[in-house]
N, C-alpha and C positions, 0 to 999 in steps of 0.2 A: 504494500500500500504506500503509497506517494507520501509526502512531507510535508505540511502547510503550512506555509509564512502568510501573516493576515497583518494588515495595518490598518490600524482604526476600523476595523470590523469588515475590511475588504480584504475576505482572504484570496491566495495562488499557491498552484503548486509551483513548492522549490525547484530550483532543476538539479534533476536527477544528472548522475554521473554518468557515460558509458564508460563500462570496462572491457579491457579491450581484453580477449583469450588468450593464455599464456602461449603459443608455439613452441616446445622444447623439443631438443635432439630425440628422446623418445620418441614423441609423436611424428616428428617426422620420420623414421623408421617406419612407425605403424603407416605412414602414407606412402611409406615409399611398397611396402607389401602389398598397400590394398591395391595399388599400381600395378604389381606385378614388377618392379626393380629389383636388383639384388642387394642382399644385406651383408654378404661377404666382408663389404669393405670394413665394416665398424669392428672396430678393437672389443674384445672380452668385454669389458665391462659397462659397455655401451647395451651389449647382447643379454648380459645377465639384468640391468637396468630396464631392460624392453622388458623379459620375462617376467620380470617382477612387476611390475606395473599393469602385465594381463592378467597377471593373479589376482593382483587386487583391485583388477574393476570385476572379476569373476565370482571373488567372495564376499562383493558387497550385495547381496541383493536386496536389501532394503537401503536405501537413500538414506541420508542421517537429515534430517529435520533442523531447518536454522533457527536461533535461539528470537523471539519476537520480542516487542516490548513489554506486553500483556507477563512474559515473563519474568523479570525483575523491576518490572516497577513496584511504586510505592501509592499504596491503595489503602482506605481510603485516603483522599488530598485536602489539607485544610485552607478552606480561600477566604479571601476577606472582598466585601463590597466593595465599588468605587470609591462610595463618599465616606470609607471607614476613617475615622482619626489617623493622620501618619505614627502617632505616640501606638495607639494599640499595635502596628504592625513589629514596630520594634518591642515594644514586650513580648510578643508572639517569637520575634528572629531570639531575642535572649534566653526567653526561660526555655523553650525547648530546642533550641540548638536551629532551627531554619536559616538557610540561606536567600529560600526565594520562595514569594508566596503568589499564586496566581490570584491575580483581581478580577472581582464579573461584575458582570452589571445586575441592573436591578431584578433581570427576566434569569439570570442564573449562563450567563454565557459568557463565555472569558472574552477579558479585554485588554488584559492587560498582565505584565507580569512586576512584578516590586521584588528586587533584588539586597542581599547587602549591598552592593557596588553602588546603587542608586541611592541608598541614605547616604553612603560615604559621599559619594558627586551631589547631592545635591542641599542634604543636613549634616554635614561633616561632624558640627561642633556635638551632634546628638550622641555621635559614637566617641570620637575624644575624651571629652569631657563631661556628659552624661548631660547638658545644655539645653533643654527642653523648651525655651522660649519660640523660636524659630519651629518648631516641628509640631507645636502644640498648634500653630493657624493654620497648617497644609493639610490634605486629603491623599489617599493613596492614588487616587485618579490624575493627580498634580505634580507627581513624583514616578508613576512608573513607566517601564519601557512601554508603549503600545505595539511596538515590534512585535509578533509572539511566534516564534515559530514551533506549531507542534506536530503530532505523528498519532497516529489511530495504533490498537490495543497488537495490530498486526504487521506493523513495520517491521521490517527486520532491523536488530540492534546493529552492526556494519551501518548499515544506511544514516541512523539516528545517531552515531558515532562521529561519521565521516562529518555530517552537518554541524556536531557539535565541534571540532576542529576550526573547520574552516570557519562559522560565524562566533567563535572565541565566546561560545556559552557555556554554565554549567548543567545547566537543568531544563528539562524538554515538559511541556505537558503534554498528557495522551489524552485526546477527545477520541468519544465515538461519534457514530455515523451522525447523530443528532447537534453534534458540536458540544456536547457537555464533555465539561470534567471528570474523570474516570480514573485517573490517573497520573503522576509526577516520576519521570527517570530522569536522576542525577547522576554525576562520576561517581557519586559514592555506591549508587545502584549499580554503574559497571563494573567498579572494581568489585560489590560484594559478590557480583554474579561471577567473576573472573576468578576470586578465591574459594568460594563455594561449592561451586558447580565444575570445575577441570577437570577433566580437558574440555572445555568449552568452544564447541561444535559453531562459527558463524557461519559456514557458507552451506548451501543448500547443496 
């Protein structure tokens, strides 16, 4: 399932990657056979390296299953309203340890995401110095990213990975097909799936 970056409630899908198929000396043996070429030429270990490789497309009969998001997110997701206090969202990031909390609006449909990074860039002094004059007249609507890019319960994590890379995010929500909240995967959800779960199977 595709990727969706939405600003200010005009969502698109991300652009996907192509990836291009790996061609390796192996396979080109296997193509030089299915030609009808000779294999003569390849040195020993070239030969034993082909063998090996028909083996184990022979013993895989079942396909191994890529690991989705529905599998290590973090369910249920705690959100806060648009027009929530900015002071509640940082007691929420303090006392239970949150990084990022998705914001919705009034109908229950994200809008937005509030990050640590965003108190820091925008109420510095609230995290400093515990300075609550400035953060006490703002709203989370007034402070968060509207950028939001998220991923349905069926993305594969690879995909959700790659995107979190390249747009230098930590934490993805997963809407389903309705656009509700469903779920939050953060690095910390990949790393726990990564030490958990090993060998941790991504490609289909």
């Amino acid at each position: 399932m595709p990727i969706i970056v939405a600003v200010n409630g005009i969502a698109e899908v991300y652009p996907a990657k192509l990836v291009t198929p790996r061609y390796n000396r192996t396979e080109a043996v296997a193509d030089r056979e299915h030609h009808g070429q000779q294999t003569s030429t390849l040195d020993h270990p070239a030969l034993v390296a082909h063998t090996a490789y028909q083996q184990q497309g022979s013993d895989r009969s079942h396909p191994t299953l890529a690991v989705l998001a529905r599998d290590l997110m973090t369910t249920p997701v705690f959100s806060l309203p648009s027009d929530s206090p900015l002071l509640d969202a940082w007691t929420i990031m303090s006392h239970k340890g949150f990084h990022h909390i998705p914001i919705t609006s009034v109908h229950g449909t994200l809008v937005g995401m509030l990050s640590y990074r965003d108190l820091l860039q925008h109420v510095p002094e609230l995290i400093t110095t515990a300075d609550t004059r400035q953060a006490s007249h703002k709203h989370a609507a007034e402070v968060m990213t509207p950028r939001v890019i998220s991923a349905t319960p069926t993305t594969e994590i690879r995909e959700i990975a790659r995107v979190m890379l390249e747009e230098q995010i930590h934490a993805v929500p997963i809407l389903d097909q309705t656009r509700r909240l469903v779920g939050i995967l953060s690095t910390q959800d990949l790393l726990h799936g990564i030490a958990n779960h090993a060998p941790l199977e991504l490609w289909t």
